[in-house]
C-alpha positions, -999 to 999 in steps of 0.1 A, spaced: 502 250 234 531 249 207 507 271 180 497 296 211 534 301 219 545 307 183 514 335 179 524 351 210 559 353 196 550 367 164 541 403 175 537 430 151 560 449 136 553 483 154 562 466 188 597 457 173 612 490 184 610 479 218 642 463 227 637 447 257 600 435 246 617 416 214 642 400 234 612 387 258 595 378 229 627 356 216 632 345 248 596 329 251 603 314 220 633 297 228 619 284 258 592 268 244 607 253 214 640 254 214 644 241 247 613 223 254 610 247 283 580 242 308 552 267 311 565 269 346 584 295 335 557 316 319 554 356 331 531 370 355 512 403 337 481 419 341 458 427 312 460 458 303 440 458 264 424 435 247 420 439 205 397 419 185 400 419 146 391 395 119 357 400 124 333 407 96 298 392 107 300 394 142 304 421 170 341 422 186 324 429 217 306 395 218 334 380 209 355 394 238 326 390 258 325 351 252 365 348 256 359 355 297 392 375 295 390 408 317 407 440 317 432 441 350 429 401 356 459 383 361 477 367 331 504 339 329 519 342 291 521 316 276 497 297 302 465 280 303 442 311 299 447 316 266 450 279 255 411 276 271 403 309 250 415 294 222 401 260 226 368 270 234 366 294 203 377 264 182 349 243 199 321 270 182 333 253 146 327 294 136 366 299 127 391 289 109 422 305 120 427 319 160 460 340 168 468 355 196 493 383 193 512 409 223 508 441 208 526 463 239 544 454 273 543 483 295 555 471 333 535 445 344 510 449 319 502 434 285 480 444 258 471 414 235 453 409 195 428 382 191 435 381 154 403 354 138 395 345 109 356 331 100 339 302 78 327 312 51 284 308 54 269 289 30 246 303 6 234 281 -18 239 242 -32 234 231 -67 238 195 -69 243 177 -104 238 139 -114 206 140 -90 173 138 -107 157 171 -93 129 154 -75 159 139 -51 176 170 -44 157 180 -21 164 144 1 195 147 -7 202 183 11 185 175 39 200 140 46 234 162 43 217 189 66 233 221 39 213 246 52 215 278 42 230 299 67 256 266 81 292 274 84 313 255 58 341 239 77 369 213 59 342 183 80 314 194 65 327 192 31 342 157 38 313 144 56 292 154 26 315 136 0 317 105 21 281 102 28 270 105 -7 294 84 -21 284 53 4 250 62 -2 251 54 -39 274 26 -33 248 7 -12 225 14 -38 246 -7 -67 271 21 -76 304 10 -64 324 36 -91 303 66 -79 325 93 -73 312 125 -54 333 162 -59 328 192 -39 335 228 -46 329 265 -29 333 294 -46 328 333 -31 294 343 -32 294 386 -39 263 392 -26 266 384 7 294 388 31 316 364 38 295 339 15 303 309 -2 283 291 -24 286 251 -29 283 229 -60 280 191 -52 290 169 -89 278 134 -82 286 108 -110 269 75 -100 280 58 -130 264 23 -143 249 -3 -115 273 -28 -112 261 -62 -123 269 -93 -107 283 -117 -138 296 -145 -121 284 -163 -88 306 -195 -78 308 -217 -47 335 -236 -34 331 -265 -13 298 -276 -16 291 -315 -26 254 -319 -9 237 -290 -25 241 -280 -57 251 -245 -69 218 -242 -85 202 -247 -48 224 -223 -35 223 -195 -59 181 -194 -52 190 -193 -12 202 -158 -25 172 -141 -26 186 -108 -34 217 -113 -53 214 -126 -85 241 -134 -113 233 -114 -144 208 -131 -171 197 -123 -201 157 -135 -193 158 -116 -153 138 -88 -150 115 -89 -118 153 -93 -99 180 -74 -111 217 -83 -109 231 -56 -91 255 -57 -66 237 -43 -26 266 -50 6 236 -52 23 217 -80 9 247 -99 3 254 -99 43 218 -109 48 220 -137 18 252 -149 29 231 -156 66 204 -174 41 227 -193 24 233 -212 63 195 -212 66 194 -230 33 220 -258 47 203 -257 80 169 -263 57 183 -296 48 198 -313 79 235 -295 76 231 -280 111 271 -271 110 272 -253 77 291 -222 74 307 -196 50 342 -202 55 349 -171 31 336 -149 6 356 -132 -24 346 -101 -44 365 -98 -75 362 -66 -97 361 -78 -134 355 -41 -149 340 -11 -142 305 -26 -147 306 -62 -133 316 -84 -103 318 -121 -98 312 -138 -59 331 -163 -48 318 -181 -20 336 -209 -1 313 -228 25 315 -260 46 290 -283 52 293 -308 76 276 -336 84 237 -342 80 216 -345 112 184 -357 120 159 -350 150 158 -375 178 136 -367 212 123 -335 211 105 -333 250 85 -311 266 93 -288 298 71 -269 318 41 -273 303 7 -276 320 -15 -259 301 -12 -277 273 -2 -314 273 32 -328 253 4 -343 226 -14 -308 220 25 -289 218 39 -320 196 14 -316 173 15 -280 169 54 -281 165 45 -309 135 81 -319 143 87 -358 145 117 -380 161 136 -391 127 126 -361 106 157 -348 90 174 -314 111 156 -279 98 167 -253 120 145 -227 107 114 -247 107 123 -256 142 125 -217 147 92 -206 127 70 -234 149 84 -225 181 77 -187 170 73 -170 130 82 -135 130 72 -132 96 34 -140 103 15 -125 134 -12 -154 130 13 -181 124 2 -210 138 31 -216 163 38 -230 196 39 -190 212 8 -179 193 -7 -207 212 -1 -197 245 -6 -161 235 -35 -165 222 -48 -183 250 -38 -151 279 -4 -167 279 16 -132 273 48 -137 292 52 -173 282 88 -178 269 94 -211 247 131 -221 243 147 -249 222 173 -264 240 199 -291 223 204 -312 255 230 -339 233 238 -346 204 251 -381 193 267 -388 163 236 -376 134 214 -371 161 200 -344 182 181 -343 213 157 -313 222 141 -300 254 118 -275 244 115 -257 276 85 -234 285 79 -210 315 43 -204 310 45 -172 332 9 -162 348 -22 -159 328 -27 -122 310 -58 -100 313 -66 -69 297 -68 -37 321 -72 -11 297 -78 -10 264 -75 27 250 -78 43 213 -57 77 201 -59 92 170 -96 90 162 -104 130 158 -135 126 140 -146 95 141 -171 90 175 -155 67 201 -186 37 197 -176 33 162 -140 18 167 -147 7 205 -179 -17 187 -151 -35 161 -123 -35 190 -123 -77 200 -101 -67 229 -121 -62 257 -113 -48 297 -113 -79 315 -106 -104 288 -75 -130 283 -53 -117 266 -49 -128 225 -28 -116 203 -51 -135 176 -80 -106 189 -53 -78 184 -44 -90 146 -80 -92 141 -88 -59 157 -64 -42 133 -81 -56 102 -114 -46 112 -104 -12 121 -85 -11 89 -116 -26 69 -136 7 84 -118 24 57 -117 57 82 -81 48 91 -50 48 74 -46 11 75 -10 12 73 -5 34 106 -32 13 132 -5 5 158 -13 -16 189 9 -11 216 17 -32 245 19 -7 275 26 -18 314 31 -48 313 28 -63 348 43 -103 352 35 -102 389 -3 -93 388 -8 -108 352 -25 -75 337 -14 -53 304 -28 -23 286 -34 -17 249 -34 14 231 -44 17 197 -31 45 178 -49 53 148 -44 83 122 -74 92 100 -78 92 64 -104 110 42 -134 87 41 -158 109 16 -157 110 -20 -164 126 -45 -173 112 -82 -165 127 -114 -168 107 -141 -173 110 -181 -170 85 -209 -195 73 -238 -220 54 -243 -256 48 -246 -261 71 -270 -233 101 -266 -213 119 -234 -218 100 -201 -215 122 -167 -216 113 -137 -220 133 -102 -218 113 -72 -212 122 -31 -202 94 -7 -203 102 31 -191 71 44 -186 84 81 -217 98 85 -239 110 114 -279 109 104 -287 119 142 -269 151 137 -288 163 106 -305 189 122 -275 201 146 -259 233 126 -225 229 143 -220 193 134 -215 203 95 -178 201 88 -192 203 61 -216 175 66 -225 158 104 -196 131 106 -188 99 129 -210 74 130 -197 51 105 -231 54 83 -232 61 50 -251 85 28 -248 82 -11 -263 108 -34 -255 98 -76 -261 115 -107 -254 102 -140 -269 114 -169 -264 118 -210 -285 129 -239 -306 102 -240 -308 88 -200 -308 101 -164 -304 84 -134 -309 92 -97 -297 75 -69 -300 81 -29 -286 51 -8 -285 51 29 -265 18 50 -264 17 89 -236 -8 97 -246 -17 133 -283 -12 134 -292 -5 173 -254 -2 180 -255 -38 199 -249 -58 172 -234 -58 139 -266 -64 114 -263 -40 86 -293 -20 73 -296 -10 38 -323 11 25 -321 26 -14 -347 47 -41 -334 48 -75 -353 64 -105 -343 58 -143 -354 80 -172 -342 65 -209 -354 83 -238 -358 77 -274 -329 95 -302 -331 98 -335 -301 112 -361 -309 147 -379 -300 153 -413 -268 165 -407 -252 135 -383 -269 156 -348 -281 129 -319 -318 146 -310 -337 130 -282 -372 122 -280 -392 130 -249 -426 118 -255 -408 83 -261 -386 63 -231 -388 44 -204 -386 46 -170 -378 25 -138 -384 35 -102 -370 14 -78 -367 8 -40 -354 -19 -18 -343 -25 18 -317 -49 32 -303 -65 64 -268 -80 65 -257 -98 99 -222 -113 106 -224 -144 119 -202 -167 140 -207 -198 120 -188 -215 103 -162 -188 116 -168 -150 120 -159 -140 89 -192 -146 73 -221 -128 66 -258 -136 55 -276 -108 36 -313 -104 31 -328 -78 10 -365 -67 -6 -367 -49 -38 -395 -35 -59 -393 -23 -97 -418 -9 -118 -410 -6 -151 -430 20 -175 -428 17 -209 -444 48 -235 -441 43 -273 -407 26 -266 -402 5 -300 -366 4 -305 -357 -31 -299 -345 -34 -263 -375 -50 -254 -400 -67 -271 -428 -46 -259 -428 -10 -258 -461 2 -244 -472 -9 -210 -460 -16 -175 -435 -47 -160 -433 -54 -124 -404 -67 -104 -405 -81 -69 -373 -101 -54 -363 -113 -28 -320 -116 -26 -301 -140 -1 -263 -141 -2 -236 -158 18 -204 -140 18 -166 -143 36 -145 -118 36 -112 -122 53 -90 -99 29 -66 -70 49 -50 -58 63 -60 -31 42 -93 -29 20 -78 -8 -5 -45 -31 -7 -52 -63 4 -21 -83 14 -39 -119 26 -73 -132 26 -100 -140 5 -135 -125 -2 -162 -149 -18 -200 -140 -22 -228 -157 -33 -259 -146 -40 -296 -162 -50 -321 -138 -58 -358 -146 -69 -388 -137 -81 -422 -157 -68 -435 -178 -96 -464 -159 -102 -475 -179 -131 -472 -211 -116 -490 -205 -85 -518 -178 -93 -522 -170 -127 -540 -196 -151 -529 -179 -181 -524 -202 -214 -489 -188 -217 -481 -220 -239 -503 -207 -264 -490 -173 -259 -454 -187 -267 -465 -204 -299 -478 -171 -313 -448 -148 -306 -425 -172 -318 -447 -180 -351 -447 -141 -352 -412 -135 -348 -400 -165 -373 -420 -146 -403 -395 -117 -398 -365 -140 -398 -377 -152 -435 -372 -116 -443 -405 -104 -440 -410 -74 -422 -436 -73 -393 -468 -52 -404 -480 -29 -378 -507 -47 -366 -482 -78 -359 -460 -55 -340 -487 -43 -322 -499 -80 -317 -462 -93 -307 -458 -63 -281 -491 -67 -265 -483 -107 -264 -446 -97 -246 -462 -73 -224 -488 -100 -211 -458 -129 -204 -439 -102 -187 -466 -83 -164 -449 -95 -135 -409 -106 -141 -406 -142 -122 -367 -155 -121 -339 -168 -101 -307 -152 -109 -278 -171 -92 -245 -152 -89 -210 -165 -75 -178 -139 -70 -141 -152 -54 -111 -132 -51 -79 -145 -30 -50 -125 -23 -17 -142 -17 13 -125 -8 43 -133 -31 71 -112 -16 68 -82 7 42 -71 -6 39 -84 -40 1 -98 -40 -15 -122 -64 -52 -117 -68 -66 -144 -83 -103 -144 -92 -139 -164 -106 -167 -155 -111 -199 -169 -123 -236 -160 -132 -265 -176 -145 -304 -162 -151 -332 -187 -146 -369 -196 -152 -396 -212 -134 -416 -217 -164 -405 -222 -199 -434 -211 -217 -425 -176 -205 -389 -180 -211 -361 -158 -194 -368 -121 -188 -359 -92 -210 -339 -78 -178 -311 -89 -154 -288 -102 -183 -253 -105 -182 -229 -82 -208 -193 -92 -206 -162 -72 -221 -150 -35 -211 -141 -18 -187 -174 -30 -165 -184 8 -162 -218 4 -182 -242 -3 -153 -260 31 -165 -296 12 -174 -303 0 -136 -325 -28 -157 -310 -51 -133 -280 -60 -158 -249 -67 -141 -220 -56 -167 -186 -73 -162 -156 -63 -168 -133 -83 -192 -104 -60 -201 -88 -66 -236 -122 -59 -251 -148 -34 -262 -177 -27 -233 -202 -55 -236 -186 -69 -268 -188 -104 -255 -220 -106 -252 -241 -127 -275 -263 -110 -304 -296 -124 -312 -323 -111 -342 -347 -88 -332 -381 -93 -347 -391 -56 -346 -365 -42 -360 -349 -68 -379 -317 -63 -367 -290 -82 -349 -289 -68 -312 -278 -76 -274 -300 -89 -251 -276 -99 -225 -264 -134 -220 -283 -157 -195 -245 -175 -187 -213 -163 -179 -182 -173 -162 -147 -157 -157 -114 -161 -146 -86 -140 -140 -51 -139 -123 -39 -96 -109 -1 -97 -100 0 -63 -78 29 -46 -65 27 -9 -43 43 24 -56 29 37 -24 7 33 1 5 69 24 -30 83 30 -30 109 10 -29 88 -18 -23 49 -24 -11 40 -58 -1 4 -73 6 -11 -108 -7 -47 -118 -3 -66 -146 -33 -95 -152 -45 -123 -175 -84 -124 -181 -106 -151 -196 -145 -150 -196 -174 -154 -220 -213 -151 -223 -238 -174 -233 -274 -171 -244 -289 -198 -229 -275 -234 -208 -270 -257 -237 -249 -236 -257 -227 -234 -221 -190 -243 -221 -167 -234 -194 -138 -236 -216 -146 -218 -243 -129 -183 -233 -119 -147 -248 -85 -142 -236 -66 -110 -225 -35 -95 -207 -23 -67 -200 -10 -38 -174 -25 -14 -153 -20 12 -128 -41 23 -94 -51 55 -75 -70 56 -44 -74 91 -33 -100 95 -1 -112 123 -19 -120 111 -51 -122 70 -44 -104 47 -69 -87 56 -104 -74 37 -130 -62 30 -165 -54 -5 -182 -41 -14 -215 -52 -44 -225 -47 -74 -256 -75 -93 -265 -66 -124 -281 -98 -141 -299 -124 -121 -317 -155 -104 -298 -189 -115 -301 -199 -86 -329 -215 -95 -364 -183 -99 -390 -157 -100 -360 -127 -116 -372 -92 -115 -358 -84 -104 -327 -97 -76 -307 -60 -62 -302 -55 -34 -280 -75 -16 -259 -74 16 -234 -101 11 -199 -102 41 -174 -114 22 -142 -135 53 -120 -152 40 -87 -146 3 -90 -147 -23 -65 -108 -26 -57 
């Protein structure tokens, strides 16, 4: 009231020469602040004129407009009318000066200047001492928005949020200054430059404790999981100084004390002391107290479940020293949604609104008493159990893997199960499946769930290129793993192909100078749609031909000269309940005919003439691994497989393939002497191999384990073995020319379709490992494939991201593996070591990408190897994950 007193006392200077309006105007001044004068004695006038100036960007008559002042109203000056003008024109936060100024008195009636002055709009923000990819965060967390008025709290807002940003970050010397300047090209503009200087993280050098006789500081300084004193040898976590995890440590430092029986430990006081601009020290004081132990811990309220069935779940015992937090984490873990607690156990058994308190009921001398009381509330069913979010995938598809049913007991066990199966689809984004708990009703012992799901790209596409066998390797390959076969033939279903049904439909291409490969690969996961038996049904057709060099260095293929395979099996997978429902038994048929023409370079021992391969293939799987298929954060997934050929020479065939063995072998030995083969012994030796080999009879046993264990948040140790070995029934025969085992690489070589199974062994060239052997034909040392392998290997993984668009996370590993030509030259701990780091893309688009660098340690399995194999660069394109 004091500032709209002094404006109305100001006047102008062209109203001066009134003589009696100057002394009213001195008079009103007087009043007011001379003499502390009440309004009471304002003036009476009626408003004869109202002026608006100032303005530059808005119209005066919108302005006079909004004031509510009208001509010929009633006006007590200095009163209340113009105090609520001028208040509610400061409330807009669009000026920075209001005045309000008598320019005339004649009579009764007064003629008045709204004199205002406006913010400056803001045109533009530069911001310095951001990396550019944050400057766009950074405007918006600030809202600077072009066209926003720039007031005096904008500016300090800005400045003190971004300096307690960075501060919280580890910056405690950052320093944030803000400046405006007149921007020409607009009216009434001002432009902003925002100069942040973060300076160095501060380190914490020094953490000491004060008080502490029953744990030492050692003990204490690991209950701080997130505040660390500076080391030389720390690099996973860093030193620097975060309020916020000190709070939370500080509350862990208790829960370490509480760990151990010292239920009455506390932080009496904690000290931060600024050594320089770069480094802190903490100085913690804490009191311990006395150590306690447990003494009768009964049961009350329970019926379900007797005090024996809740004692043992609790694990607690009578004369077990005090730990408050296991007390809390087996009456309920919030850290694990299938922890096996004393409320997963009633919620898992319909028991939703159970509520499990732990009661201290005394309390003498180093021992307490507990009640653990229970109200066990009514028992749960499901009402309705809904699903949002699934646009394009068909309702049947996520309804078939939902284990929460209309009607059933509630289980939160079924919910966390639910979302891994539904994240497992791979049609979700696994990281987004949200259950919610909706209408919960205590009274009539019913609740909904609604599961709200977001899609994610399921197709992919394959682009691949490399080398090997013998030049440029591309490869051309369409996944449709949503797919609809019953809408093949319905035009409008194509966006672009017929979409939904969870099938999938696999086309591949992969072809180089020398080899071509088709594949076509159809798999129905829930074959009738009752039942979850997966059907599997594949053609494959392999052309590799014959190259020679031309004079001048040119790889020329030669046509009338190859092999081919054509092969076709059919499968049926069915998960099973037994020993739990994780597991899955797999049955599958296959047929391979393999068609050799004037194919003499060694590969095979025979290179005219047809093979035959008929097998049967069992395997036992578990895969518990999620939540995520793409990330896995828990779980394991472990296969084995058996697959076999009938023993065709044992049970129909009367062959002498004893004598058969004798000759090859006496053939073979005369070119190890040095002697080359003659043509008609080469001819004899392949028409001897093609015999033994007419029809392939094998067993090929095959073991794979991965387990994922989650570290911290969601760091993930993969830790895997694996294991292979190729079999015969009869050893005149001997093991077949196909199904071998190459180790080393990046395991991207499985181009042949001859059955191999190439494994990868990072740290080494692609089948290095593998064991050489002297071919009689050709005379030279060559790969045939070990019959043995085994490997071992440790993944540390950590995510970078993990949004739909595209999931991305580095790993480091340590490998070991190696392959064997036959049993007896076996031995498990003979190894090629590696190590090394890697980096992860999944993109639904395009499936997995990757790159590792790896070190092998020990020298490869290649003629003259010596030394180690050193460093080596993988790209990893559409592998397992």
């Amino acid at each position: 009231m004091e500032r709209q007193a002094n404006n109305l006392a100001e006047g102008k200077t062209k109203t001066y020469n009134n003589p009696l309006l100057f002394i009213l105007l001195l008079l009103i001044t007087n009043a007011v602040f001379c003499q502390g004068v009440s309004l009471d004695n304002a003036k009476t006038y009626i408003l004869g004129g109202l002026e608006v100036t100032g303005v530059k960007s808005y119209n005066e008559q919108t302005v006079k407009t909004y004031t509510g002042l009208r001509i010929g109203q009633e006006l007590r000056i200095p009163g209340e009318e113009t105090s609520a003008v001028i208040k509610k024109l400061w409330g807009l936060e669009l000026f920075s000066d209001i005045k309000f100024y008598i320019t005339k008195i004649e009579g009764d009636k007064v003629f008045l200047e709204l004199n205002i002055k406006e913010r400056p709009t803001l045109t533009d923000v530069t911001v310095y001492g951001v990396k550019k990819r944050k400057v766009e965060g950074v405007l918006n967390d600030t809202d600077l928005k072009k066209g926003k008025k720039i007031t005096e709290s904008l500016i300090a807002n800005t400045k003190s949020y971004l300096t307690n940003k960075y501060r919280k970050q580890g910056f405690l010397n950052a320093k944030v200054s803000i400046a405006t300047s007149v921007d020409t090209s607009a009216t009434n503009s001002e432009s902003m430059v925002i100069n942040v200087k973060k300076g160095e993280k501060v380190k914490i050098k020094e953490i000491t404790f004060e008080g502490n006789e029953k744990l030492k500081d050692k003990k204490l300084k690991k209950a701080l999981k997130n505040t660390k004193q500076k080391k030389f040898y720390r690099f996973w976590k860093k030193s620097k100084y975060i309020e916020a995890d000190y709070q939370e440590d500080l509350d862990k430092l208790v829960d370490a004390y509480a760990e151990k029986g010292y239920r009455d430990a506390r932080v009496l006081s904690d000290t931060f002391v600024k050594l320089n601009d770069n480094n802190i020290a903490l100085k913690i004081k804490v009191e311990e107290g006395d150590k306690y132990y447990f003494g009768d811990i009964n049961f009350v309220g329970n019926s379900v479940y007797t005090d024996r069935q809740l004692a043992q779940v609790l694990g607690i015992k009578k004369g077990d020293t005090y730990n408050g937090v296991l007390l809390k984490e087996r009456i309920a873990d919030d850290s694990k949604p299938d922890a096996e607690d004393v409320t997963n156990l009633y919620q898992n058994n319909g028991y939703l609104f159970s509520r499990i308190n732990p009661v201290e009921i005394s309390a003498i001398n180093d021992t307490i008493d507990f009640e653990i009381r229970i109200i066990e509330g009514k028992e749960t069913f499901l009402n309705h159990v809904t699903v949002v979010g699934n646009d394009k995938t068909n309702d049947h598809v996520v309804f078939r893997e939902l284990r929460t049913k209309p009607g059933q007991k509630y289980s939160k066990d079924n919910i966390v199960r639910t979302v891994r199966e539904l994240g497992q689809l791979g049609f979700f984004d696994a990281e987004q499946i949200a259950p919610d708990i909706e209408n919960p009703n205590p009274n009539d012992g019913t609740v909904d769930i609604k599961y709200s799901l977001v899609e994610s790209g399921s197709s992919q596409i394959e682009l691949q290129g490399g080398y090997g066998g013998g030049g440029f390797i591309g490869t051309l390959g369409l996944s449709f793993n949503n797919f609809s076969i019953q809408n093949l033939f319905k035009g409008e279903a194509y966006k672009p192909v017929p979409m939904g049904d969870g099938q999938t439909f696999a086309l591949r291409l992969q072809a180089s100078r020398t080899f071509r490969v088709y594949s076509l690969n159809f798999a129905e996961p829930w074959m009738g749609g009752k039942k979850p038996v997966r059907f599997n049904l594949s053609f494959s057709r392999t052309q590799q031909f014959a190259a020679n060099f031309d004079s001048q260095g040119r790889l020329q293929r030669d046509d009338d000269r190859g092999f081919s395979i054509t092969g076709v099996s059919a499968g049926l997978a069915k998960r099973v309940q037994w020993p739990d429902d994780f597991f899955t038994i797999s049955h599958s048929l296959g047929y391979q005919l393999y068609e050799f023409n004037d194919y003499n370079i060694g590969l095979f021992n025979f290179g005219n003439g047809t093979s035959n391969s008929f097998a049967y293939t069992i395997g036992i799987s578990r895969s518990s691994q999620g939540p995520s298929r793409i990330y896995p954060l828990t779980g394991s997934n472990f296969e084995i497989t058996a697959k076999f050929t009938p023993p065709y020479s044992l049970l129909f065939n009367n062959k002498d393939f004893k004598s058969l063995k004798l000759r090859s072998e006496e053939i073979s030995a005369s070119a190890t002497d040095g002697t080359p083969l003659t043509t008609a012994e080469i001819n004899e030796l392949q028409s001897i191999e093609e015999e033994r080999f007419k029809w392939l009879e094998y067993y090929k046993v095959k073991f794979k384990g991965d387990w994922y264990t989650r570290l911290v948040d969601k760091l993930v140790l993969r830790t895997n073995a694996e294991f292979g070995f190729l079999g015969n029934y009869n050893n005149d025969i001997g093991n077949v020319p196909f199904e071998r085992f190459f180790v080393g690489g990046d395991g991207l070589g499985n181009f042949t379709l001859d059955g191999r199974d190439v494994i990868q062994l990072r740290g080494y060239e692609n089948s290095s490992l593998t064991p050489f052997s002297n071919n009689p034909i050709t005379g030279n040392l060559e790969q045939d494939g070990g019959t043995i392998y085994n490997k071992y290997s440790l993944e540390l993984r950590y995510p970078l991201t993990l949004k739909p668009a595209a999931s991305i996370y580095a790993l480091s590993f340590l490998e070991a593996g190696n392959a064997f030509n036959n049993f007896q030259d076996f031995n498990p701990f003979q190894l090629k070591r590696s190590a090394g780091v890697g980096l992860r893309i999944f993109m639904p688009a395009f499936g997995l990408l990757g790159i590792d660098f790896g070190y092998g340690f020990d020298s490869d399995a290649r003629p003259n190897s010596v030394g180690p194999s050193g460093w080596q660069t993988h790209f990893i394109i559409g592998q397992q994950f």
